[in-house]
N, C-alpha and C positions, 0 to 999 in steps of 0.2 A: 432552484437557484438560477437567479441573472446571469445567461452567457457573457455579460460585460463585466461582472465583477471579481474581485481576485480569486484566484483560482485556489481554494486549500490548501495544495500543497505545498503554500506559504511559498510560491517562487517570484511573488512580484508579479508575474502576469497574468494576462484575463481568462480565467477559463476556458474561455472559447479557444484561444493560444496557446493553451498548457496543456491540460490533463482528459479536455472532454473530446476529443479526437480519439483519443483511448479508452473511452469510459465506452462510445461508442461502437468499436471493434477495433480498431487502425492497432498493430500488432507495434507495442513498445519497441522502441528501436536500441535501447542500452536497456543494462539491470538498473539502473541511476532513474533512465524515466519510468521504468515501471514500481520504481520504490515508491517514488511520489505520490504515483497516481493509484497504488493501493494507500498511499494514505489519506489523498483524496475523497478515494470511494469511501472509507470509514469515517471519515468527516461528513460524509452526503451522503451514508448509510444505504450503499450501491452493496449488498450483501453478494448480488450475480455477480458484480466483475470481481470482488476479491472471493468467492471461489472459482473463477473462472481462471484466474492469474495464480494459482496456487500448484505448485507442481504435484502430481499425483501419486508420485514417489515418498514425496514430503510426508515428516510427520504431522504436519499441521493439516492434512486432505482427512476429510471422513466423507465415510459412504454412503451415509446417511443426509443425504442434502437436506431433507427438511430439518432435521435437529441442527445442523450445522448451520442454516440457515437464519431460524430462531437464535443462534446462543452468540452470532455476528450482527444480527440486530442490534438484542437487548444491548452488546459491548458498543455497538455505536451510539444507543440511543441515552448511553447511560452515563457519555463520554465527551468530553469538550476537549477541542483539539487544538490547542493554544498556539503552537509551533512544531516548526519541525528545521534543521539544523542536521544540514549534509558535512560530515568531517572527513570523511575519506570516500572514494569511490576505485576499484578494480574492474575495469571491462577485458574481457577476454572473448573465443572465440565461441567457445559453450559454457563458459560459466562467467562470473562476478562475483564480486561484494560489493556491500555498501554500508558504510559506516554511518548513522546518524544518531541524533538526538531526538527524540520527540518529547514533546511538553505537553501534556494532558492531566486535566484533572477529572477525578471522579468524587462525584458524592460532596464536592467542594475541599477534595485531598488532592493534594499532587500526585499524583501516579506517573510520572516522566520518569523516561526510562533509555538509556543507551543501548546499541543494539550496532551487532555486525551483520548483515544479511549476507546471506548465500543465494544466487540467484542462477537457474539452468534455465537450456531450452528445453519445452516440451513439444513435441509437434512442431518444431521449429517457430516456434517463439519463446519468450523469456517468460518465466513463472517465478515463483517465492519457494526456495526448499526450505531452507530454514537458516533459524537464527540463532544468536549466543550473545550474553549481556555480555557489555563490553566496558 
């Protein structure tokens, strides 16, 4: 992907200004921008950084990185990422939410889904513990 072009996670700005600082290492700084930038990564099918940003506590962590890794693929590759539509966001001091919309089709079905996230530090950064249709 062109560091000059928008960046997926539909925030208006360039890549290189949004989400690929983080894609790179740079430790999310709210649960808001790391919501994004894993949805980023599964729009550019970055499988490392969203198990990298996945709390390990979380039901969504397996231990099995290769299988885990194959089944984050095929969801990315299988997956057009249309939008994505921030409604509410919680920052706290060890936790968050983040309320959004994502708009995805698969197989040329809607598959868009609302969602609350829950968001901890692990290692002192923010990770994904988990989430609940909203």
């Amino acid at each position: 992907m062109s560091r000059d072009r928008r960046c997926p996670c539909h925030s208006r700005k360039r890549y290189r200004r949004c989400c690929e600082p983080l894609h790179q290492g740079r430790p999310a700084p709210t649960p808001l921008a790391l919501m994004r930038s894993r949805f980023a990564a599964y729009a550019l099918g970055d499988v490392d950084y969203i198990m990298a940003t996945t709390h390990p506590d979380g039901p969504h962590y397996q231990a099995d990185a290769r299988a885990w890794a194959e089944s984050l693929a095929a969801f990315s590759a299988g997956t057009r990422f249309k939008g994505l539509r921030i409604l509410e966001h919680i920052d706290g001091e060890e936790e968050g939410w983040v309320t959004f919309r994502a708009e995805l089709t698969q197989s040329g079905q809607d598959a868009s889904f609302t969602e609350r996230s829950l968001f901890g530090k692990a290692d002192g950064r923010w990770a994904y513990r988990d989430g609940e249709p909203s």
